[in-house]
Structures are given as structure tokens and as C-alpha cells.
mmCIF file of the C-alpha atoms, coordinates in Angstrom:
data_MODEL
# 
_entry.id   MODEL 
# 
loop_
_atom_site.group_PDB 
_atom_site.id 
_atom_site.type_symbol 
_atom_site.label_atom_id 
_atom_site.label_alt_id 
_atom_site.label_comp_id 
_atom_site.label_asym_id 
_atom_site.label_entity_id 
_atom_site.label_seq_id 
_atom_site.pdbx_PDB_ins_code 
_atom_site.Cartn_x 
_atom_site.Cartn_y 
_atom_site.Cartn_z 
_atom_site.occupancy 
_atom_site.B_iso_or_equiv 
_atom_site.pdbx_formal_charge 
_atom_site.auth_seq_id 
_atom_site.auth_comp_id 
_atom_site.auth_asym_id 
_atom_site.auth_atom_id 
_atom_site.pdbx_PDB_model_num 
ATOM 1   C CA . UNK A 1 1   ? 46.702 -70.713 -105.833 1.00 0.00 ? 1   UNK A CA 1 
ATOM 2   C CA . UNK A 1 2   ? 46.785 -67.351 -108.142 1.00 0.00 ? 2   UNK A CA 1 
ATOM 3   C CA . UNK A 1 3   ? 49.183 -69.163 -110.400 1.00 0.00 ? 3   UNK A CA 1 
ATOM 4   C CA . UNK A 1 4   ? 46.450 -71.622 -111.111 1.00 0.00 ? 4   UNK A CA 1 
ATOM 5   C CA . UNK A 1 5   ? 43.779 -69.148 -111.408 1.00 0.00 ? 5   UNK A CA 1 
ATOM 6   C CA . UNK A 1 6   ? 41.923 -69.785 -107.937 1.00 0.00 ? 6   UNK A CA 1 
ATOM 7   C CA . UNK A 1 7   ? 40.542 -67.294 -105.310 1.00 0.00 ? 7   UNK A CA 1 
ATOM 8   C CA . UNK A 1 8   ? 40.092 -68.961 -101.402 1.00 0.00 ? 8   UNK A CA 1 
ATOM 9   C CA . UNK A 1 9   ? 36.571 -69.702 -102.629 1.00 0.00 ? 9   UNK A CA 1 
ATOM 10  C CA . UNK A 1 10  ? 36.986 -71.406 -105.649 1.00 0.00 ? 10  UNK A CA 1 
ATOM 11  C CA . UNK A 1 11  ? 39.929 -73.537 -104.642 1.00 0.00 ? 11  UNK A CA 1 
ATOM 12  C CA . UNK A 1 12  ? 37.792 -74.190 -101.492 1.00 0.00 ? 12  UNK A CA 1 
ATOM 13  C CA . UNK A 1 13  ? 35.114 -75.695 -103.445 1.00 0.00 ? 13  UNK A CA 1 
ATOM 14  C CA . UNK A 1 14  ? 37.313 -77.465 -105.935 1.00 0.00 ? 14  UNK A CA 1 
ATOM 15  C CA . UNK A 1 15  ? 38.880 -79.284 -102.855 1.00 0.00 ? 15  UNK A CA 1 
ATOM 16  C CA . UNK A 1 16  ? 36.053 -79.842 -101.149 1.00 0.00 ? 16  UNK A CA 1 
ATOM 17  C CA . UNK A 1 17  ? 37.029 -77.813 -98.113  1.00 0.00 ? 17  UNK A CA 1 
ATOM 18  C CA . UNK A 1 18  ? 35.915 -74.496 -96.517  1.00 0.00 ? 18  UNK A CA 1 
ATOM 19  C CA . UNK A 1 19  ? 37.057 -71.486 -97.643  1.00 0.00 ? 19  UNK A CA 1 
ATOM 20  C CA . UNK A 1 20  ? 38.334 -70.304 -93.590  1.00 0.00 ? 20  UNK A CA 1 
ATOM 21  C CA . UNK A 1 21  ? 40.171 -73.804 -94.403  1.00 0.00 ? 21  UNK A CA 1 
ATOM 22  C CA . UNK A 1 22  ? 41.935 -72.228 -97.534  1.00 0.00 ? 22  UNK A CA 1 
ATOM 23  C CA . UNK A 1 23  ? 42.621 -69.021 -95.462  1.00 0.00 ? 23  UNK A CA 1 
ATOM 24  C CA . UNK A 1 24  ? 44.222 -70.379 -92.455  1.00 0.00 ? 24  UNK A CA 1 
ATOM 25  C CA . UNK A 1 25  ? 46.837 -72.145 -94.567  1.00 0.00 ? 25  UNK A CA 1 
ATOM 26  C CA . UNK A 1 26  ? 47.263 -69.144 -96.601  1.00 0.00 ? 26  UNK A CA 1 
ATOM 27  C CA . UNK A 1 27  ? 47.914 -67.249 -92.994  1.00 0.00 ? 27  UNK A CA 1 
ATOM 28  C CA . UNK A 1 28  ? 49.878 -69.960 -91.841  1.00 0.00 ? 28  UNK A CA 1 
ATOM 29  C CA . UNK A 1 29  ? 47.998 -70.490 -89.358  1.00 0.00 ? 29  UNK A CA 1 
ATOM 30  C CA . UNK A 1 30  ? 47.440 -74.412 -90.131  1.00 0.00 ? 30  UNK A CA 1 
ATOM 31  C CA . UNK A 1 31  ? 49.633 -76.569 -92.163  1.00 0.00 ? 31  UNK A CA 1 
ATOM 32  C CA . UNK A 1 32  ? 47.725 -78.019 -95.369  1.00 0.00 ? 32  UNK A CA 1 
ATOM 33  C CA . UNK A 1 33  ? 45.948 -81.501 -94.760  1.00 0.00 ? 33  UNK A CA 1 
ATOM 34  C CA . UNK A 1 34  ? 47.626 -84.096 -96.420  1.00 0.00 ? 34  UNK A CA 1 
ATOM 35  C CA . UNK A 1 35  ? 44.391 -84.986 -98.397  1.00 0.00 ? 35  UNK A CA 1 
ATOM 36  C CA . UNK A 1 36  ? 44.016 -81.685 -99.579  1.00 0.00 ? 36  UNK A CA 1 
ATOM 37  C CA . UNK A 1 37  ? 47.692 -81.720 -101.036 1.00 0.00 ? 37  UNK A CA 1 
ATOM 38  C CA . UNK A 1 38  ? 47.106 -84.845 -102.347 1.00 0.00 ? 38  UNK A CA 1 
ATOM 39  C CA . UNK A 1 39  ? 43.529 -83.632 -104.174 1.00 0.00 ? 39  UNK A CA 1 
ATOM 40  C CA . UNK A 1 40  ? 45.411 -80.669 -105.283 1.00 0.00 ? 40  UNK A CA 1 
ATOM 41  C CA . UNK A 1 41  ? 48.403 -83.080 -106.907 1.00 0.00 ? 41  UNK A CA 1 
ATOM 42  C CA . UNK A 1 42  ? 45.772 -85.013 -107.944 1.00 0.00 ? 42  UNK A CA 1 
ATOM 43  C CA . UNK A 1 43  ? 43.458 -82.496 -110.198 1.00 0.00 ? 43  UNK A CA 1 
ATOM 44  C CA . UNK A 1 44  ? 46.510 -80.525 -111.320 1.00 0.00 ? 44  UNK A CA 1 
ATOM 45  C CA . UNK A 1 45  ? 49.143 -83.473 -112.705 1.00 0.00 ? 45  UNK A CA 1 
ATOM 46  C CA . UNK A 1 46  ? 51.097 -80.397 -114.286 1.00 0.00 ? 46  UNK A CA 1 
ATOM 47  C CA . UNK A 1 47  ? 52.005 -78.906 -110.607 1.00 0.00 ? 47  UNK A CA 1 
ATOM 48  C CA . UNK A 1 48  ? 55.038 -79.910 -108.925 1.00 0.00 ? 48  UNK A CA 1 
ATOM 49  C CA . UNK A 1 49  ? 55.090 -81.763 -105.521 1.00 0.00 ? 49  UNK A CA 1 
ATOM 50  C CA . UNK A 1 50  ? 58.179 -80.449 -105.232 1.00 0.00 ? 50  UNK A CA 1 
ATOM 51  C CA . UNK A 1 51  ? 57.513 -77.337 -105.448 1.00 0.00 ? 51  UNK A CA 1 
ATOM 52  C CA . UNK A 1 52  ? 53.833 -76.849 -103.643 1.00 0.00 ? 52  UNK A CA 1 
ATOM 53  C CA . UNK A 1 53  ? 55.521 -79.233 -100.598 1.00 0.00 ? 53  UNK A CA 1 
ATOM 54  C CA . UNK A 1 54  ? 59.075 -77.908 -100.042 1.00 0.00 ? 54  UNK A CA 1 
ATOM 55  C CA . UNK A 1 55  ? 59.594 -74.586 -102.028 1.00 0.00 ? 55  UNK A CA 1 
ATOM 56  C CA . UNK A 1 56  ? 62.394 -76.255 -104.469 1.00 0.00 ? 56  UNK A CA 1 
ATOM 57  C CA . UNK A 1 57  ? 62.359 -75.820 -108.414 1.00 0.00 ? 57  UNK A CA 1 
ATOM 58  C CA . UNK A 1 58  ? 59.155 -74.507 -110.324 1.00 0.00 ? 58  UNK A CA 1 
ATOM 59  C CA . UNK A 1 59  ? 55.590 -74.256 -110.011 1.00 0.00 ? 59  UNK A CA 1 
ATOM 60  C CA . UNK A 1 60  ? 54.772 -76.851 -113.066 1.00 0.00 ? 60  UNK A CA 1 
ATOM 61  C CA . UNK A 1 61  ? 56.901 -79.466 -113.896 1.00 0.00 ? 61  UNK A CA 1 
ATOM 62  C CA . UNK A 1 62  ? 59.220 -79.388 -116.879 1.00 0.00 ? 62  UNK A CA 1 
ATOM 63  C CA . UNK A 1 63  ? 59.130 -82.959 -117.651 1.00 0.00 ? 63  UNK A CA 1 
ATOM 64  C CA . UNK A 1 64  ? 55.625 -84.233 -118.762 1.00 0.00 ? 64  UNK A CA 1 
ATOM 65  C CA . UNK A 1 65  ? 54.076 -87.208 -117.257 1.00 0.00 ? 65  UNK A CA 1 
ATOM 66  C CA . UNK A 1 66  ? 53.984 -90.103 -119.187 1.00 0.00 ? 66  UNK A CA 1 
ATOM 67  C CA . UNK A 1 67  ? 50.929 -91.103 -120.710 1.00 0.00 ? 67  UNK A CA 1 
ATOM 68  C CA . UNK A 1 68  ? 49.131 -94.192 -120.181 1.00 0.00 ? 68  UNK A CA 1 
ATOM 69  C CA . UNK A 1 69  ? 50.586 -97.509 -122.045 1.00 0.00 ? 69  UNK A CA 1 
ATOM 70  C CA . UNK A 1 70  ? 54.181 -95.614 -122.412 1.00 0.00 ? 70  UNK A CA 1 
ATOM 71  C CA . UNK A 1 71  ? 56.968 -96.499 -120.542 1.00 0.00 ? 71  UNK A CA 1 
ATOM 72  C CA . UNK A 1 72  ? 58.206 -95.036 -117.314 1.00 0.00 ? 72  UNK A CA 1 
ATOM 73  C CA . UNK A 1 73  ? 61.709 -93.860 -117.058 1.00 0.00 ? 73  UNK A CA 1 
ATOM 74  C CA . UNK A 1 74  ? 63.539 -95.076 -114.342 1.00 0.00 ? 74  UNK A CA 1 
ATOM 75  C CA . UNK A 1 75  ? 64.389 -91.344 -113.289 1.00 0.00 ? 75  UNK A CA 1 
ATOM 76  C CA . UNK A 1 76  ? 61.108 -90.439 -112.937 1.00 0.00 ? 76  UNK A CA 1 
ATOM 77  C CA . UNK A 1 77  ? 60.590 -93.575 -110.651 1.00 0.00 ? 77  UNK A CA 1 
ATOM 78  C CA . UNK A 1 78  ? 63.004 -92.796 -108.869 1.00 0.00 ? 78  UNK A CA 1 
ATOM 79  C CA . UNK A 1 79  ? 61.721 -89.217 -108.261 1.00 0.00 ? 79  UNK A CA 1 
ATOM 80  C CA . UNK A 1 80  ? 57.781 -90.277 -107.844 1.00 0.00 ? 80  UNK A CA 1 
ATOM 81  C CA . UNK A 1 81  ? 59.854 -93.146 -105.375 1.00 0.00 ? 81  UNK A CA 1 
ATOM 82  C CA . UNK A 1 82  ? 61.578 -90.204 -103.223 1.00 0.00 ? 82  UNK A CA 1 
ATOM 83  C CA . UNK A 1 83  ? 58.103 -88.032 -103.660 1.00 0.00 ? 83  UNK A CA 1 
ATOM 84  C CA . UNK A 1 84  ? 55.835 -90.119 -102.118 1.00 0.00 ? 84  UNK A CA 1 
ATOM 85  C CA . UNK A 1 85  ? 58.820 -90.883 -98.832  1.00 0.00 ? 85  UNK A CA 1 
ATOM 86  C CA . UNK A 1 86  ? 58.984 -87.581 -98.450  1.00 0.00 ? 86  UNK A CA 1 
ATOM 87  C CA . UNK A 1 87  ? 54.860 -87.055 -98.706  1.00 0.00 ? 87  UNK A CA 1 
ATOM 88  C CA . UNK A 1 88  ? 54.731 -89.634 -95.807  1.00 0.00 ? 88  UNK A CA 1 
ATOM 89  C CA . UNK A 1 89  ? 57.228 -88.063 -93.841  1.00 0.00 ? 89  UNK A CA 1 
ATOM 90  C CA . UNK A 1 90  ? 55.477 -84.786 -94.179  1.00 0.00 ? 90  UNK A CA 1 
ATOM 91  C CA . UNK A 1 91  ? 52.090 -86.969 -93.504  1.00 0.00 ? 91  UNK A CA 1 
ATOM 92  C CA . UNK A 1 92  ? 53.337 -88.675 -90.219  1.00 0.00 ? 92  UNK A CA 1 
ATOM 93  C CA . UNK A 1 93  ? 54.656 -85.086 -88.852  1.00 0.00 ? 93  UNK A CA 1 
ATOM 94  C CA . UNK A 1 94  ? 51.414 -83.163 -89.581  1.00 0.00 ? 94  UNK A CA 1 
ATOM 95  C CA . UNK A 1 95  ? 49.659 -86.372 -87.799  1.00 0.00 ? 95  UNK A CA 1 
ATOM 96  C CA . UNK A 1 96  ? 51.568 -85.809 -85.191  1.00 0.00 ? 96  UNK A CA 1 
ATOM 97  C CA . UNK A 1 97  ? 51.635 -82.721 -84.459  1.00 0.00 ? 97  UNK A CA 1 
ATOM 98  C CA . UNK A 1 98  ? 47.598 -83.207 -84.874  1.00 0.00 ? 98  UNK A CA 1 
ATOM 99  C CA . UNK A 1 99  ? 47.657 -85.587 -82.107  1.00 0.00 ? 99  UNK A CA 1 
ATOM 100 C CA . UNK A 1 100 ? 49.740 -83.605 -79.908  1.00 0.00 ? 100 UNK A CA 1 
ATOM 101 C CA . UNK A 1 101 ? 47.109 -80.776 -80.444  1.00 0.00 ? 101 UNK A CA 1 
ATOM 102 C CA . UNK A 1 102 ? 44.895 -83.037 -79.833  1.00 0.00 ? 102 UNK A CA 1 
ATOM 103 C CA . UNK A 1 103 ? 45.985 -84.300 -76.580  1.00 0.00 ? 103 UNK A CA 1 
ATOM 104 C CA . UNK A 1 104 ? 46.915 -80.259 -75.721  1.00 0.00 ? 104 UNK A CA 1 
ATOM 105 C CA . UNK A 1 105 ? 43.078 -79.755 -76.216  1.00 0.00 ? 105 UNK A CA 1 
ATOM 106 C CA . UNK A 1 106 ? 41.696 -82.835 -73.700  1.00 0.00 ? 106 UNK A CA 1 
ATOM 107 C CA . UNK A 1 107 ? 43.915 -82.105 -71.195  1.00 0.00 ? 107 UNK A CA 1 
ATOM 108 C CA . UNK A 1 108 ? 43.283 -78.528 -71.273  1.00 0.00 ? 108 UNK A CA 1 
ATOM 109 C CA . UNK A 1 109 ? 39.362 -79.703 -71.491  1.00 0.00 ? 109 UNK A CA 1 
ATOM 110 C CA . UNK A 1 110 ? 40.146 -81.651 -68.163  1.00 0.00 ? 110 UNK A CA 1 
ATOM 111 C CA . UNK A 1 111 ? 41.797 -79.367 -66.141  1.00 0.00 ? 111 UNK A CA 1 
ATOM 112 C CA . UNK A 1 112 ? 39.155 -76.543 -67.033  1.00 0.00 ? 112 UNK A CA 1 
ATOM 113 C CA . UNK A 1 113 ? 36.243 -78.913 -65.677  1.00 0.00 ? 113 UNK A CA 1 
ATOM 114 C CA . UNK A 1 114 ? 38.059 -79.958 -62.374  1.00 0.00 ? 114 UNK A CA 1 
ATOM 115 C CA . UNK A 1 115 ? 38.419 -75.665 -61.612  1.00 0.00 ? 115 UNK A CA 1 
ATOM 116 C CA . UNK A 1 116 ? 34.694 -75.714 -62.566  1.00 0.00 ? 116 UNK A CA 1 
ATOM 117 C CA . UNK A 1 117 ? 33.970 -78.334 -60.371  1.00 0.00 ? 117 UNK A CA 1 
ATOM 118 C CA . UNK A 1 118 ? 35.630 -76.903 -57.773  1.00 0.00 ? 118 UNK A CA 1 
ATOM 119 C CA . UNK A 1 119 ? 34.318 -73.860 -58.278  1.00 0.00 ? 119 UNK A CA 1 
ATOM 120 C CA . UNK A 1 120 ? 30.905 -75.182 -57.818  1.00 0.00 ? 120 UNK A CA 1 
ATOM 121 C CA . UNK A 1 121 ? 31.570 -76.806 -54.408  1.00 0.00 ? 121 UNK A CA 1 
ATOM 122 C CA . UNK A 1 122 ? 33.202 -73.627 -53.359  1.00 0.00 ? 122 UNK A CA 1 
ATOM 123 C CA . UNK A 1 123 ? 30.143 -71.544 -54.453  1.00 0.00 ? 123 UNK A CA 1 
ATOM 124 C CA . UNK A 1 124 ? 27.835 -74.443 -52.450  1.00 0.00 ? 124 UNK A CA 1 
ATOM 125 C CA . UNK A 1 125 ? 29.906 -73.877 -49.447  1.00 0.00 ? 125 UNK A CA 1 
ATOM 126 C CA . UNK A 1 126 ? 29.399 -69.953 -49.525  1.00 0.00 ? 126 UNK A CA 1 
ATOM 127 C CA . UNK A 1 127 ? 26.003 -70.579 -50.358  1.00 0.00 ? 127 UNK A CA 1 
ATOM 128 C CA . UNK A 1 128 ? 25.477 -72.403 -47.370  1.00 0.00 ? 128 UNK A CA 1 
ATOM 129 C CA . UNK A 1 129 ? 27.417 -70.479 -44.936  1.00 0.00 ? 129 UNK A CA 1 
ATOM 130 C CA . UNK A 1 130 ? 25.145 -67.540 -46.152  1.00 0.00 ? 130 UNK A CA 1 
ATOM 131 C CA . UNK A 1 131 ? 22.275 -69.269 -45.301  1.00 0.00 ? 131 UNK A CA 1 
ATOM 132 C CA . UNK A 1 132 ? 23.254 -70.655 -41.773  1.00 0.00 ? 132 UNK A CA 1 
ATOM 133 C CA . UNK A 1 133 ? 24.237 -67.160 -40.822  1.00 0.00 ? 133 UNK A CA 1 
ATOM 134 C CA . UNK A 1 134 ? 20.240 -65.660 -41.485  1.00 0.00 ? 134 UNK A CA 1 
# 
């Protein structure tokens, strides 16, 4: 983020995003969305996946996309080819692991309304055994 010149706000806005957004994932608190990653890829072409995903080689890429109308080498296929695997991989875990919260969260929702319910029915019955004893 620094290394591109960003604060949490102004990445925040470039992306779209709040800036609490920008701060959990800075806090590691939430993983990055895959759209955001992908926005980020997308506005910055000089950044490296590799890099801003895993941690491996350096910030900006040392070989230069090609421009339009010039041909692709078949390295860099290969690499955009073994990019994009591992960005789904990284997209099916984090939409997983959303689900699962997700699940966590309903059932958690569930349970908390049965103890209220039964709450209620046991505050009835006091109520009323209060009242039949005036």
C-alpha cells in the first residue's frame, strides 16, 4: 500500500471499499476479497500477483507486460496460466471459509433465539406463578 503511495483512505476509495475494509486486512483480521485483489491487479499492471498474493519475488514485476498487438511469450503464458490457478484456488478457499462463517453466524443466530424463546416462556411462567400467589 505505502509502496504505491496509498494511505487506508485513499486506497479505500480507489477500490471502492471502506476504509475499516482496508484496515482489517491490514490487521489481519480479514483476508482481502478476491475482487479487491483483482481491482488492485487490475489498476496497477506493474504490481506483481506474485508478490501481493503469496509473498514470493518483488513488489513490481521485472518483466513488462506486453503491449497490445505484440506477441505473447509463451513463458509469460505460462506464468499468467499458473497465476490465475492459483488466484482461483485462493478464490475458492476465501469462499469457503466465507461460507463456513457464514453458516457459524446462522447457527449461532438460531441457537441464540431458541434460549430467547425459552427464556420468554420461563419469564411467562414466573410471571404467572407471581400472580396466582396474590
Amino acid at each position: 500500500m505505502e509502496g504505491l503511495g496509498y494511505t487506508g483512505y485513499s486506497l479505500s476509495k480507489e477500490l471502492g471499499t471502506s476504509e475499516a475494509v482496508i484496515s482489517n486486512i491490514r490487521n489481519r483480521k480479514n483476508p482481502p476479497n478476491i475482487l479487491l485483489v483483482r481491482d488492485l491487479l487490475d489498476r496497477h499492471l506493474d504490481l506483481n500477483p506474485d508478490w501481493l498474493l503469496f509473498g514470493r519475488g518483488e513488489m513490481m514485476r521485472t518483466q513488462p507486460l506486453p503491449r497490445k498487438g505484440q506477441p505473447v511469450p509463451d513463458e509469460m503464458l505460462t506464468k499468467v496460466y499458473d497465476r490465475l490457478t492459483s488466484l482461483e484456488d485462493l478464490f475458492k478457499r476465501s469462499l469457503h471459509a466465507q461460507l463456513e462463517r457464514s453458516t457459524i453466524e446462522e447457527e449461532s443466530v438460531s441457537a441464540l433465539a431458541e434460549r430467547v424463546k425459552s427464556l420468554e416462556r420461563e419469564v411467562a411462567a414466573v410471571k404467572k406463578t407471581a400472580s396466582t400467589k396474590r
